[in-house]
N, CA, C and O atoms as a GROMACS GRO file, in nm:
protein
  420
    1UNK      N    1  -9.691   7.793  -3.141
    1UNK     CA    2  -9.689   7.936  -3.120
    1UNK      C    3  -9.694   8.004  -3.257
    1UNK      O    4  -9.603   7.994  -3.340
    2UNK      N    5  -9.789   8.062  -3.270
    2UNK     CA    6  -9.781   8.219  -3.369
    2UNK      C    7  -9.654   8.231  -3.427
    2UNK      O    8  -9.550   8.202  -3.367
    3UNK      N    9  -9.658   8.287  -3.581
    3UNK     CA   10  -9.513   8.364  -3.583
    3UNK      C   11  -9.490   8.481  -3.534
    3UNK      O   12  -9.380   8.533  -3.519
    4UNK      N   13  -9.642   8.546  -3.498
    4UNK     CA   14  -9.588   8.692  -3.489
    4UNK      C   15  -9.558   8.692  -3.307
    4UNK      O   16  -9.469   8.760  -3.255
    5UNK      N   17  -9.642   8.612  -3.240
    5UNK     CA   18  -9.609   8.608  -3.087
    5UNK      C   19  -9.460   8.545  -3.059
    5UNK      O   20  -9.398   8.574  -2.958
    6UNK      N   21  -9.396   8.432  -3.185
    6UNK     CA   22  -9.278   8.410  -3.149
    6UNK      C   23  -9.176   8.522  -3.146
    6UNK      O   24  -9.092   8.530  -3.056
    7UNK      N   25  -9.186   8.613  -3.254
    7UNK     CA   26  -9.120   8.749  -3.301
    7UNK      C   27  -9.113   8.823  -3.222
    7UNK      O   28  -9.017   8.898  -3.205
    8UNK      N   29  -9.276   8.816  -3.117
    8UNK     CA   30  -9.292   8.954  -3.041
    8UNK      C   31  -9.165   8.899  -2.907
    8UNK      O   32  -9.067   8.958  -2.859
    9UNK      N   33  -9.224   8.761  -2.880
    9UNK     CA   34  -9.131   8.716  -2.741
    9UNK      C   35  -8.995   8.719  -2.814
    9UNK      O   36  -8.918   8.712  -2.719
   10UNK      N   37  -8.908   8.726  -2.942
   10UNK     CA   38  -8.799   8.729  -2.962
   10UNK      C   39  -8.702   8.834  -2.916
   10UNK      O   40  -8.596   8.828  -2.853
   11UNK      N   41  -8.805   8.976  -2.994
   11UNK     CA   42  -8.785   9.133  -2.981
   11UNK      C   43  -8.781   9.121  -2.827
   11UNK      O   44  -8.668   9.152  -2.787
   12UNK      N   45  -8.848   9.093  -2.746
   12UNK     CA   46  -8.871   9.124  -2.597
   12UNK      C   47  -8.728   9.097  -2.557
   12UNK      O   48  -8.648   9.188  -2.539
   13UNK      N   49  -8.694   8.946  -2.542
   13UNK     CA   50  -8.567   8.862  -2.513
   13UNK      C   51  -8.455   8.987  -2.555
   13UNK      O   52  -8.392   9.048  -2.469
   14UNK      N   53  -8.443   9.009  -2.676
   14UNK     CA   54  -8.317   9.052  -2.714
   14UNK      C   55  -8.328   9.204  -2.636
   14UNK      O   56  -8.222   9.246  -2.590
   15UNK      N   57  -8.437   9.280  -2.619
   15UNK     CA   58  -8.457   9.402  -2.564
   15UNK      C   59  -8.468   9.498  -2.694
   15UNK      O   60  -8.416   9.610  -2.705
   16UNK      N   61  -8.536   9.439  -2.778
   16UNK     CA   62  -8.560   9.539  -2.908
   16UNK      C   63  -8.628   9.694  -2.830
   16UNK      O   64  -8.621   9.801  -2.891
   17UNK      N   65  -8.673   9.687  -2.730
   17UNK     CA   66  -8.712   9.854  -2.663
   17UNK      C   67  -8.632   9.909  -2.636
   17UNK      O   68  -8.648  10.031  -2.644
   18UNK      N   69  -8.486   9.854  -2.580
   18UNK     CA   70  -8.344   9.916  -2.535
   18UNK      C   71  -8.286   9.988  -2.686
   18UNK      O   72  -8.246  10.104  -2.700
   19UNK      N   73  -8.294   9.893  -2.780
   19UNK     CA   74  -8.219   9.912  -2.910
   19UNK      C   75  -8.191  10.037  -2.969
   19UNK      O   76  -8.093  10.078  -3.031
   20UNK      N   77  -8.369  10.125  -2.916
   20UNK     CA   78  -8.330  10.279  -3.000
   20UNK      C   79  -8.237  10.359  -2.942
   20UNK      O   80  -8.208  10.468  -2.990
   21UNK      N   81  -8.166  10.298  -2.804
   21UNK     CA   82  -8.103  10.399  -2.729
   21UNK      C   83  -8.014  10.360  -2.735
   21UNK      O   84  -7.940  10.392  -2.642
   22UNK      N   85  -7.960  10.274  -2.835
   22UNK     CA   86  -7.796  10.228  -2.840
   22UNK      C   87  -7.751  10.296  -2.978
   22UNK      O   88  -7.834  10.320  -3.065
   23UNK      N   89  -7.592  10.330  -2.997
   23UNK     CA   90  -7.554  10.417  -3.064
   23UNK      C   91  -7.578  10.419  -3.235
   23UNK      O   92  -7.587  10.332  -3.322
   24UNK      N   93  -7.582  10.572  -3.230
   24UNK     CA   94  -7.611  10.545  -3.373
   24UNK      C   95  -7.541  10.434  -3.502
   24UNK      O   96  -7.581  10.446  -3.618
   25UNK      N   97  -7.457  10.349  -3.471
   25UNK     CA   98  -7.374  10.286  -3.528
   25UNK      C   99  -7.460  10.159  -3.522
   25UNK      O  100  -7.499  10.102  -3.624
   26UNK      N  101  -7.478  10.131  -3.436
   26UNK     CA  102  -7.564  10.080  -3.384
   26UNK      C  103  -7.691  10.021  -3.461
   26UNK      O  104  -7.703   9.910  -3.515
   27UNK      N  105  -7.768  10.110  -3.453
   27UNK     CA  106  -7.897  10.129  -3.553
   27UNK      C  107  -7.891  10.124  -3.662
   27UNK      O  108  -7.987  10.083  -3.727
   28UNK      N  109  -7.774  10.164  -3.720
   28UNK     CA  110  -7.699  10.157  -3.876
   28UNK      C  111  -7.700  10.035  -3.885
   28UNK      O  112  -7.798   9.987  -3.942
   29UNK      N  113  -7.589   9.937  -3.830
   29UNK     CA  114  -7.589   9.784  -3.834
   29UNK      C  115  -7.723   9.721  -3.838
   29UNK      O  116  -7.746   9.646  -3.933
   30UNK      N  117  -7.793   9.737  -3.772
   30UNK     CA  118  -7.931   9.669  -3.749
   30UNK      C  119  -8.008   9.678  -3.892
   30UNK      O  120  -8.044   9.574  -3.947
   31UNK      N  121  -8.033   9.805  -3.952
   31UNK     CA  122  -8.047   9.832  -4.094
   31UNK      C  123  -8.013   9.793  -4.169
   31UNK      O  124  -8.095   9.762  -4.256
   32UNK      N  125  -7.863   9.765  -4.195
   32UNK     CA  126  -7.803   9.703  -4.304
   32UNK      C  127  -7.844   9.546  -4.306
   32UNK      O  128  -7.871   9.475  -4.403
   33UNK      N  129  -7.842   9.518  -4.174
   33UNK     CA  130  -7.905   9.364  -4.195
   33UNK      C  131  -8.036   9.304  -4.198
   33UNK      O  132  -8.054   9.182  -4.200
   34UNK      N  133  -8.148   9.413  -4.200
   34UNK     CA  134  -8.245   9.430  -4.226
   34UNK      C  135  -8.281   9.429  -4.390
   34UNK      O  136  -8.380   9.378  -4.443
   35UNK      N  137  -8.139   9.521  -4.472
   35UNK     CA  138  -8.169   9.498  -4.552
   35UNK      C  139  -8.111   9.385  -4.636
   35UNK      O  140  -8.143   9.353  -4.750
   36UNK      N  141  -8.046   9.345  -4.580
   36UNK     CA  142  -8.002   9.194  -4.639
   36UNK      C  143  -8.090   9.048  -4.618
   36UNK      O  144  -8.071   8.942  -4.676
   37UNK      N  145  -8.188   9.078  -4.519
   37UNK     CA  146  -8.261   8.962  -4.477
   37UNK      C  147  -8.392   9.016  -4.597
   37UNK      O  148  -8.446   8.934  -4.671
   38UNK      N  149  -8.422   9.138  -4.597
   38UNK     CA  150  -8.532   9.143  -4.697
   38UNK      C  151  -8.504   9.088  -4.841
   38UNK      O  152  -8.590   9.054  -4.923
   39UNK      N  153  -8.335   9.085  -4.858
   39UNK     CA  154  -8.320   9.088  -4.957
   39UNK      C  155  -8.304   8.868  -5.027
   39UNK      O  156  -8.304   8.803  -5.132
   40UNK      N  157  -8.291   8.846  -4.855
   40UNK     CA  158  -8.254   8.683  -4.868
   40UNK      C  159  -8.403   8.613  -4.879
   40UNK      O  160  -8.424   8.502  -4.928
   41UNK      N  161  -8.493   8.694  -4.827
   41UNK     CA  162  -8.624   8.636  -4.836
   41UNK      C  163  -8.715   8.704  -4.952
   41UNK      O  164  -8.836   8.683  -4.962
   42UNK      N  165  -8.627   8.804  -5.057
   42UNK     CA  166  -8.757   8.848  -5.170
   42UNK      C  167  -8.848   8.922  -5.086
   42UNK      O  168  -8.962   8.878  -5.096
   43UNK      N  169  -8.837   9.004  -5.019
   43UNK     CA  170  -8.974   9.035  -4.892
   43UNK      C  171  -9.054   9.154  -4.998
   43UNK      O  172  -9.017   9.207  -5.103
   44UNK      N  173  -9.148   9.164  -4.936
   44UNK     CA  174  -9.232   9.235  -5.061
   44UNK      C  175  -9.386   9.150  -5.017
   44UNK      O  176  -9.493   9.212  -5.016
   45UNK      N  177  -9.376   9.010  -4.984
   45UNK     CA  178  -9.498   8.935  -4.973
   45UNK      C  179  -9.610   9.053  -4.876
   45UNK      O  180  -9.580   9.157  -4.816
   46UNK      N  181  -9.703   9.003  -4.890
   46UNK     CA  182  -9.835   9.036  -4.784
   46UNK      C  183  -9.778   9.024  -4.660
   46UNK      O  184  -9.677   8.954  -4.650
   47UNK      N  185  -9.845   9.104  -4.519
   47UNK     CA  186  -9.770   9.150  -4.401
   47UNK      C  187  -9.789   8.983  -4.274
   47UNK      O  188  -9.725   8.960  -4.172
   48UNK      N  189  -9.873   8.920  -4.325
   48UNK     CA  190  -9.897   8.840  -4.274
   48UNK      C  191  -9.800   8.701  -4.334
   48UNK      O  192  -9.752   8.627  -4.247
   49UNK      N  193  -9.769   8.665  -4.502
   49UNK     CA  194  -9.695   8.619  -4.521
   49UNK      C  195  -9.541   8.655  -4.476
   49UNK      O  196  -9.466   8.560  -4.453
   50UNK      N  197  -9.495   8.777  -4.464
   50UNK     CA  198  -9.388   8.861  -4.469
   50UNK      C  199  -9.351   8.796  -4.308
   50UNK      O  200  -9.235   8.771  -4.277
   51UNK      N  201  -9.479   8.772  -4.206
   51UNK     CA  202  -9.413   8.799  -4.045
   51UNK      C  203  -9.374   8.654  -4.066
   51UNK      O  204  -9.273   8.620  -4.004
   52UNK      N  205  -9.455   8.525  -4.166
   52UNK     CA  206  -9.418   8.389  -4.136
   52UNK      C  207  -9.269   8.363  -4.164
   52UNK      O  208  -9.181   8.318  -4.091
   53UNK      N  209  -9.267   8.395  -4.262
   53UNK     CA  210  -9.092   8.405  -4.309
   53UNK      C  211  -9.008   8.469  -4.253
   53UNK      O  212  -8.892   8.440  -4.282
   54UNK      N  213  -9.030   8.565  -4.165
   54UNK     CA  214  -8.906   8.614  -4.089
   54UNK      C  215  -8.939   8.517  -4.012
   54UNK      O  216  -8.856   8.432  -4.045
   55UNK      N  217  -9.017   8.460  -3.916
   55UNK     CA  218  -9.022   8.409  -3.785
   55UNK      C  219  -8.972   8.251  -3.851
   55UNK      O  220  -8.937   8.169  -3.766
   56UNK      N  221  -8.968   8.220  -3.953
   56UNK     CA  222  -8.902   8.082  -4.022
   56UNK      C  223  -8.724   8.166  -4.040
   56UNK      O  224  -8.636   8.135  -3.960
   57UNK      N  225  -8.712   8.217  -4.098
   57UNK     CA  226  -8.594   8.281  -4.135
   57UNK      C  227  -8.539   8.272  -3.957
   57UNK      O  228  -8.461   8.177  -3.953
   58UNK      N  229  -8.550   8.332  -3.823
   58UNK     CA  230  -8.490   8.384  -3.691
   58UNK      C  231  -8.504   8.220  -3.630
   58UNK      O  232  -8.427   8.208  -3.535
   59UNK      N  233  -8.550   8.146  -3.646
   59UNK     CA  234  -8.552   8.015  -3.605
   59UNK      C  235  -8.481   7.969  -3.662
   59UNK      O  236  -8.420   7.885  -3.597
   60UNK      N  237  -8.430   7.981  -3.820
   60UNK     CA  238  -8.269   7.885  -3.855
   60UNK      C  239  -8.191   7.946  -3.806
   60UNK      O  240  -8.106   7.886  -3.739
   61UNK      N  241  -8.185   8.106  -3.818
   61UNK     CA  242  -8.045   8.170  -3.756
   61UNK      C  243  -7.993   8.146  -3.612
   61UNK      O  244  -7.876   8.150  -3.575
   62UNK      N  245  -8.147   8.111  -3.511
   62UNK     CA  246  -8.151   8.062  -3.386
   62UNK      C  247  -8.067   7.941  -3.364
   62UNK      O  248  -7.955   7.934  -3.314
   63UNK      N  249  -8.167   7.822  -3.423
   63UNK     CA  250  -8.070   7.679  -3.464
   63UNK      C  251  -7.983   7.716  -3.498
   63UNK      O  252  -7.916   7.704  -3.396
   64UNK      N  253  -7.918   7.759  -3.572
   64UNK     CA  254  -7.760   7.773  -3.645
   64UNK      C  255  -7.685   7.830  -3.536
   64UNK      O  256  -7.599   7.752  -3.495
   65UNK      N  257  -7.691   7.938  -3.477
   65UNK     CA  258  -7.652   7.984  -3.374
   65UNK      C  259  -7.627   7.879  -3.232
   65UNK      O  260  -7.531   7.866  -3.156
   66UNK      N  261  -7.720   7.836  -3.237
   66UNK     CA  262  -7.709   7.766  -3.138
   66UNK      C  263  -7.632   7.589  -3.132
   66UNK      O  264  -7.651   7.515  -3.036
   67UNK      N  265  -7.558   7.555  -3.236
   67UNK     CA  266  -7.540   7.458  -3.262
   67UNK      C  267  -7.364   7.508  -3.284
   67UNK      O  268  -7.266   7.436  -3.306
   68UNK      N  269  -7.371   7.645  -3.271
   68UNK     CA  270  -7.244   7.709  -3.292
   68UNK      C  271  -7.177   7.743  -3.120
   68UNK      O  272  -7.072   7.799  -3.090
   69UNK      N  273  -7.278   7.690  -3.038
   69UNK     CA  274  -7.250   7.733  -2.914
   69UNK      C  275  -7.307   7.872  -2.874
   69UNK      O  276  -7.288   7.891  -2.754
   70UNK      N  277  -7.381   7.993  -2.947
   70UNK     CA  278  -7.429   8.045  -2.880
   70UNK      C  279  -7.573   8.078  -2.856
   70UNK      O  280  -7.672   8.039  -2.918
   71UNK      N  281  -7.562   8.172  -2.736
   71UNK     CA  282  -7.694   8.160  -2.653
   71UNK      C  283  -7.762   8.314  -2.634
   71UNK      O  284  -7.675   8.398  -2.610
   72UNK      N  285  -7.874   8.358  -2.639
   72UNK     CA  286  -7.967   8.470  -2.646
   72UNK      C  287  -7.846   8.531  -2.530
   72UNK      O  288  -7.784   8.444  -2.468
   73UNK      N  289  -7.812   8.681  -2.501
   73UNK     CA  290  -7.748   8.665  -2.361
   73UNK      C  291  -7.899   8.734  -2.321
   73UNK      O  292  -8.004   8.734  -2.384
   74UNK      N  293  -7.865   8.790  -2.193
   74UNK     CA  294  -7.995   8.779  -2.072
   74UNK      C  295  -7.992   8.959  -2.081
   74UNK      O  296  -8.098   9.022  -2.076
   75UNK      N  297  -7.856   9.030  -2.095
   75UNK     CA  298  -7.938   9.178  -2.144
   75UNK      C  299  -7.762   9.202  -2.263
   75UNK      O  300  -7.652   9.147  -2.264
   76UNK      N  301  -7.822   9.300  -2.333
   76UNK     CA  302  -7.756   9.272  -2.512
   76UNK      C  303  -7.757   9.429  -2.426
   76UNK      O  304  -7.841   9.511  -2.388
   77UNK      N  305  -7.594   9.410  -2.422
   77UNK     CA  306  -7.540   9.520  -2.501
   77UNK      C  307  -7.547   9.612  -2.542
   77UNK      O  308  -7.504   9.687  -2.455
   78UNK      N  309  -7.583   9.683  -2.649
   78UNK     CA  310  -7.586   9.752  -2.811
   78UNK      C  311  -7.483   9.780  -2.849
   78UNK      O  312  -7.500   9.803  -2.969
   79UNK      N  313  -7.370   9.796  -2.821
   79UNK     CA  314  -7.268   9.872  -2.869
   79UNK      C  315  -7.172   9.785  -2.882
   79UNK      O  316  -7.078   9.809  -2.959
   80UNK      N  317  -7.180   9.668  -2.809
   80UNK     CA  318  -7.089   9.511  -2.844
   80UNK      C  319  -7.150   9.396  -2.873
   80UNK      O  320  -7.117   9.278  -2.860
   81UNK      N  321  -7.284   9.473  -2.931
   81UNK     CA  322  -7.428   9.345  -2.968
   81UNK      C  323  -7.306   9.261  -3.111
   81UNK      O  324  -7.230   9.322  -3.186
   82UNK      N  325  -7.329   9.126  -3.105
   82UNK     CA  326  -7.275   9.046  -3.171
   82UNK      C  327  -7.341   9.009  -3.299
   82UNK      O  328  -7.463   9.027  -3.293
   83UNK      N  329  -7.294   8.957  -3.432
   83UNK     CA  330  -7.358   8.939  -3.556
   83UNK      C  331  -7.485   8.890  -3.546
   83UNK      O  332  -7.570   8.928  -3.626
   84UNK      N  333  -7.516   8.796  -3.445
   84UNK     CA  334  -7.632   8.712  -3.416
   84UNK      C  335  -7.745   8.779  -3.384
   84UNK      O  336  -7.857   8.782  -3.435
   85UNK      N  337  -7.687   8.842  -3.272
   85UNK     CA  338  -7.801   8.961  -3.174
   85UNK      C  339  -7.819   9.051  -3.291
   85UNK      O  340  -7.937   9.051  -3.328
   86UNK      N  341  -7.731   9.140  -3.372
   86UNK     CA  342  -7.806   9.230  -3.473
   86UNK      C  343  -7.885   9.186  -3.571
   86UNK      O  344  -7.968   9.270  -3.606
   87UNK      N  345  -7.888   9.069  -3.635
   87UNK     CA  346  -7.998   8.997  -3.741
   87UNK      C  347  -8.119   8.980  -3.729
   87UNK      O  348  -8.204   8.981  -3.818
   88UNK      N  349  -8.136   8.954  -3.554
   88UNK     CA  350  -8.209   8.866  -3.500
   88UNK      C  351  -8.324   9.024  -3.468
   88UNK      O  352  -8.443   9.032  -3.498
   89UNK      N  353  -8.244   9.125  -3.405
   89UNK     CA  354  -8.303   9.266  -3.427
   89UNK      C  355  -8.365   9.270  -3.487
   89UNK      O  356  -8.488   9.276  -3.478
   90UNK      N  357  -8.253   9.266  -3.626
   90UNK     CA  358  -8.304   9.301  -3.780
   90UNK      C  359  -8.462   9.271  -3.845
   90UNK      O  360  -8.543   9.344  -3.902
   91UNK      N  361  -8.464   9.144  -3.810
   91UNK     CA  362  -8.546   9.024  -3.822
   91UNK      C  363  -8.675   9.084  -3.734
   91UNK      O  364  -8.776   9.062  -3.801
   92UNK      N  365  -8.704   9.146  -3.620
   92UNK     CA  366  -8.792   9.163  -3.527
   92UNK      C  367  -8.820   9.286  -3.549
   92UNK      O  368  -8.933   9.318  -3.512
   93UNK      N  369  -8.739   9.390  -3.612
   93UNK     CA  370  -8.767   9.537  -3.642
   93UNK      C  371  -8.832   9.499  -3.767
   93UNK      O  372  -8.952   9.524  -3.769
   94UNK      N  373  -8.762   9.426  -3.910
   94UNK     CA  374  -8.911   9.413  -3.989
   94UNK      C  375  -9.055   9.379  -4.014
   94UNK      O  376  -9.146   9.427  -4.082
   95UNK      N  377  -9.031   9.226  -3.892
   95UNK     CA  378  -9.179   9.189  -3.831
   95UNK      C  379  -9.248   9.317  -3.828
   95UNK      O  380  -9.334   9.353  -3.908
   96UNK      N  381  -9.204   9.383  -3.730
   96UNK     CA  382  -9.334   9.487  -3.639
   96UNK      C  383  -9.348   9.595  -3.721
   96UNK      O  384  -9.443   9.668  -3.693
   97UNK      N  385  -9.249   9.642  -3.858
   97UNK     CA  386  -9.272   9.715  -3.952
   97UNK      C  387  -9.374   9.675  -4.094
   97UNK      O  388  -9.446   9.745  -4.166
   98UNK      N  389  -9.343   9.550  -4.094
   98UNK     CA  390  -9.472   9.465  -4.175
   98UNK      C  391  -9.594   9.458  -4.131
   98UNK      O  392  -9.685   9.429  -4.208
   99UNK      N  393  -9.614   9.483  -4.010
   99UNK     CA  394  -9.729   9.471  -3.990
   99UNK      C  395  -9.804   9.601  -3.942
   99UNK      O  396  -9.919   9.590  -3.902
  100UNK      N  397  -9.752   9.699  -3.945
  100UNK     CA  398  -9.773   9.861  -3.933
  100UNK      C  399  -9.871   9.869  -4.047
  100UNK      O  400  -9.862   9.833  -4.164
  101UNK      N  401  -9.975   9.932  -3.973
  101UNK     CA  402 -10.064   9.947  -4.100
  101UNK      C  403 -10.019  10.074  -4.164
  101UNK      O  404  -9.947  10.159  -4.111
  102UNK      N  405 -10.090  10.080  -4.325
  102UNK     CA  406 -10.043  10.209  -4.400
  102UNK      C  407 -10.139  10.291  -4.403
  102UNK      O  408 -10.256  10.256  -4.416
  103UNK      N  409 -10.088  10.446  -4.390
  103UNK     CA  410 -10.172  10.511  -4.366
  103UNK      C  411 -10.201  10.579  -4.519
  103UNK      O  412 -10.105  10.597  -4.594
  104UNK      N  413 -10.332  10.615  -4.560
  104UNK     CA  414 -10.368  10.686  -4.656
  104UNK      C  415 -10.382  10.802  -4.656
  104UNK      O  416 -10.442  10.869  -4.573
  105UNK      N  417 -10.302  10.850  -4.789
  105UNK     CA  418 -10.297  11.055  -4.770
  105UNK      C  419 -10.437  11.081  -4.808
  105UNK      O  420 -10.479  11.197  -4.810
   0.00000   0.00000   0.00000
């Protein structure tokens, strides 16, 4: 599988479409760990290098997670979304922002 189709089915799973409607605290968290994953991977690469490395990066946190005993739940929360579930966000909100094309003024 793709990295970016693994990312897209990740975002889906966790309900990254629910996410904007969970509290602003919320969205804050998701950010901050957004910017810590850009910051664990140097991100900056090309949008196509950028989606391989997150989708390598959400597959250890996956494994790791999961070797810790936990499991995707079946609908997240937002407001008692757990360290795992917000990274994993994190991780799926920069995908689909990397690959946003840029627009020219």
């Amino acid at each position: 599988m793709s990295a970016r189709r693994f990312l897209d089915r990740l975002g889906a799973e966790i309900g990254m479409a629910t996410a904007v409607l969970a509290p602003v605290g919320v969205l804050a968290a998701i950010d901050q760990h957004a910017a810590s994953v850009r910051d664990i991977l140097a991100y900056g690469a090309p949008a196509a290098a950028a989606t391989i490395l997150l989708a390598g990066y959400a597959r250890g946190v996956l494994d790791e997670a999961a070797a810790h005993g936990w499991s995707l739940p079946s609908i997240v929360e937002w407001a008692h979304a757990d360290w795992t579930t917000l990274r994993l966000a994190a991780v799926c909100d920069l995908a689909r922002r990397a690959e946003e094309p840029v627009l020219e003024a």
